[in-house]
C-alpha positions in Angstrom: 29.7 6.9 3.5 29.6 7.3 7.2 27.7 3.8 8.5 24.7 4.3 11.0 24.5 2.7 14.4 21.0 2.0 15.8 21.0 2.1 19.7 17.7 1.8 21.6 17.1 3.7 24.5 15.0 4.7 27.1 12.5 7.6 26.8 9.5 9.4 28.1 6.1 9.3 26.4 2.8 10.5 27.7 -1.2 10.0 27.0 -4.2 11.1 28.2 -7.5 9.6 29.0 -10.9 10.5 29.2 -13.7 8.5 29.9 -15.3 6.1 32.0 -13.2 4.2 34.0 -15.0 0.6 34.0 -16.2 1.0 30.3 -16.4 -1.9 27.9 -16.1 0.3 24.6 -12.5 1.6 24.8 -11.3 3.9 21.8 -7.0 4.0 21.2 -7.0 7.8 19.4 -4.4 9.0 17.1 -3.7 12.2 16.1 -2.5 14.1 12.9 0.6 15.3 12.0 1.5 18.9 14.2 -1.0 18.4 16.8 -0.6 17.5 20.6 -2.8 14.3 22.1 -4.4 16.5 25.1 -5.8 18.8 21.9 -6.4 16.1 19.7 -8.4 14.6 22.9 -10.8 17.5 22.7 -12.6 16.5 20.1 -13.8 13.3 21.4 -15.1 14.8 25.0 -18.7 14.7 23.2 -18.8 10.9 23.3 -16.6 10.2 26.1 -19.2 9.6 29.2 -20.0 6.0 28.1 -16.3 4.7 27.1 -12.4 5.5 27.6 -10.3 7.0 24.9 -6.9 7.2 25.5 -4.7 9.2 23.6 -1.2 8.9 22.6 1.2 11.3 21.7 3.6 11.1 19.1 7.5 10.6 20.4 8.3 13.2 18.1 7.7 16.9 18.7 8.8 20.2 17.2 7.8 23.6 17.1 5.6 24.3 14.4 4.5 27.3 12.1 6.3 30.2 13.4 7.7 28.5 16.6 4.7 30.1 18.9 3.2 26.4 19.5 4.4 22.9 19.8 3.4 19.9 17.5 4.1 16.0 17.4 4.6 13.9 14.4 4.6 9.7 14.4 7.5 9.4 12.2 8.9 11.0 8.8 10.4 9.5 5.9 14.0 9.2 7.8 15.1 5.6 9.1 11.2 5.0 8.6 11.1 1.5 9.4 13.2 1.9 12.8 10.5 4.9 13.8 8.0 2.3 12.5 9.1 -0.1 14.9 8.9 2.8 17.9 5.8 3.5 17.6 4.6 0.2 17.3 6.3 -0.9 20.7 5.0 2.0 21.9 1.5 1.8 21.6 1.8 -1.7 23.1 3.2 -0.8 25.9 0.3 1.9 26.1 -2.6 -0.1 25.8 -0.9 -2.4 28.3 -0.2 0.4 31.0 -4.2 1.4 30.4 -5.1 -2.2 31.2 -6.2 -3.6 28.1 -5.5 -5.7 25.6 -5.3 -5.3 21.5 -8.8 -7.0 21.2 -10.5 -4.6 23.6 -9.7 -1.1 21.5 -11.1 0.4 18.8 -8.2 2.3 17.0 -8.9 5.6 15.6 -6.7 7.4 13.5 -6.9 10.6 12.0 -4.4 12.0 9.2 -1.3 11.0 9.6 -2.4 9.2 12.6 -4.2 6.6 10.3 -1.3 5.2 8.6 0.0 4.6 11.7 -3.0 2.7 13.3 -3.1 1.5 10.2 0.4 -0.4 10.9 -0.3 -1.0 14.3 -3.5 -3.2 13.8 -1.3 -5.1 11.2 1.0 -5.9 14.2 -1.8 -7.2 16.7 -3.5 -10.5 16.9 -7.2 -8.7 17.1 -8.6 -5.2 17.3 -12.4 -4.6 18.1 -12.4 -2.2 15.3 -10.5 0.9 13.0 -12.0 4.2 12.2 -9.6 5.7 9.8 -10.3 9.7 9.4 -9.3 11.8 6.6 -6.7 9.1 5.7 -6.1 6.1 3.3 -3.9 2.6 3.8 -0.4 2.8 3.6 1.0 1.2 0.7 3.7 -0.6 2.4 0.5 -2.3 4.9 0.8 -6.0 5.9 -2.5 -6.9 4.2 -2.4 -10.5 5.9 -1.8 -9.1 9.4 -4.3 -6.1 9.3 -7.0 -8.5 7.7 -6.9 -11.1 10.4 -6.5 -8.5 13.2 -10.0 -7.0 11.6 -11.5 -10.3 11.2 -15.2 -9.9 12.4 -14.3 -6.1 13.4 -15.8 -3.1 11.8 -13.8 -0.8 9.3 -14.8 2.8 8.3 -13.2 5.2 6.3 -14.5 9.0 7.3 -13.7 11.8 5.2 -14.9 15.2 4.5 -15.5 16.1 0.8 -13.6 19.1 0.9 -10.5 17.6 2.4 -7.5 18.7 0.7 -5.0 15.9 2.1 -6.4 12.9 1.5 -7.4 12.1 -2.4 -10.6 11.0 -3.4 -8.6 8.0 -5.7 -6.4 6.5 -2.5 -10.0 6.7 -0.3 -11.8 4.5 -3.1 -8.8 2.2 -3.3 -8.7 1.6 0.3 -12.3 0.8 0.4 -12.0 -1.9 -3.0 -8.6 -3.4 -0.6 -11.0 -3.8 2.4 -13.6 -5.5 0.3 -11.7 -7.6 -1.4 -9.9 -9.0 2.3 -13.7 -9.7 2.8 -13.6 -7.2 5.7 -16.9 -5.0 7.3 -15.9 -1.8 5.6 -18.0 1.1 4.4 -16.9 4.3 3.6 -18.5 7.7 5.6 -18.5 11.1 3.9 -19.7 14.6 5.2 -19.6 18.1 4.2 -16.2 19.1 5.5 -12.6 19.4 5.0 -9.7 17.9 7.2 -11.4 17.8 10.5 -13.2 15.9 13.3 -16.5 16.7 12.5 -18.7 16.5 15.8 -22.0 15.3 14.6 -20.5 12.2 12.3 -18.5 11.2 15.2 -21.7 11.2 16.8 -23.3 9.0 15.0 -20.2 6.2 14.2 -20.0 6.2 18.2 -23.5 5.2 18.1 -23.5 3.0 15.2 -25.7 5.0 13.7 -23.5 5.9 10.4 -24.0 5.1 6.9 
């Protein structure tokens, strides 16, 4: 059996931003699996005049469907845990070029892209707060590091009741895992599939959700 080398090198990534510049509320946006950070960005446009959201893209991209458009993933199942590690670094070093720390962002992370905030908050000493969108907890989460990164932060889990790739059993697990850590969790549900939907961001940007 051939033996792997692991060799870290150095790469270009890219985010976007939108927003206002001096804002207090800043919101770290991750998108799903096939979809660019600029597009992924759209969605949030709505409620960006009173904070900044920065967008990451995934260091992964392919050409997806029938090769007429261009997609990013996070990671796959492949040397997981040294993609893992990537992304990880690289979100760091994003927040950092932004001008922020952990404790200032409110992580966002829809589909795939909530497994891997998911991760990420486990990493950090504090987070201001995870919104977690059509998306459970990874079962291989450091539960001691995300709970005291969340300590005193506010956790929701958002998902549409039509959506097809999350199931209903790993959204009510999640929740139970939150409560038990003692965290501020509540679970958000709309009429919907596997989407942003306008209105309910709306209203968790406002803290007007229930």
């Amino acid at each position: 059996m051939p033996a792997a080398t692991h060799l870290t090198v150095r790469r270009t990534a890219r985010y976007f931003k939108i927003g206002k510049a001096d804002a207090s509320d800043v919101w770290l946006v991750l998108h799903g699996y096939g979809q660019l950070a600029d597009e992924f960005l759209e969605a949030f446009e709505p409620i960006s005049s009173d904070r900044m959201i920065i967008a990451p893209e995934g260091l992964s991209r392919f050409y997806a469907r029938d090769g007429s458009r261009v997609g990013a993933s996070w990671m796959t199942r492949e040397d997981r845990e040294a993609e893992i590690a990537d992304y990880t670094e690289y979100l760091n070093a994003v927040v950092a070029d932004a001008g922020y720390k952990s404790s200032d962002v409110t992580v966002v992370g829809f589909s795939q892209g909530g497994h891997t905030a998911c991760r990420w908050v486990a990493a950090q000493s504090a987070v201001a707060g995870l919104i977690l969108w059509g998306s459970g907890l990874p079962t291989d989460l450091n539960v001691d590091g995300f709970t005291e990164a969340l300590a005193g932060a506010g956790v929701r889990l958002v998902a549409g009741r039509e959506d097809r790739f999350v199931a209903e059993a790993d959204l009510k697990s999640g929740l139970e895992l939150l409560h038990r850590q003692e965290l501020d969790a509540m679970m958000v549900r709309f009429d919907g599939g596997h989407e942003i939907h306008a209105e309910v961001l709306r209203r968790i940007s406002t803290g007007a959700a229930s």
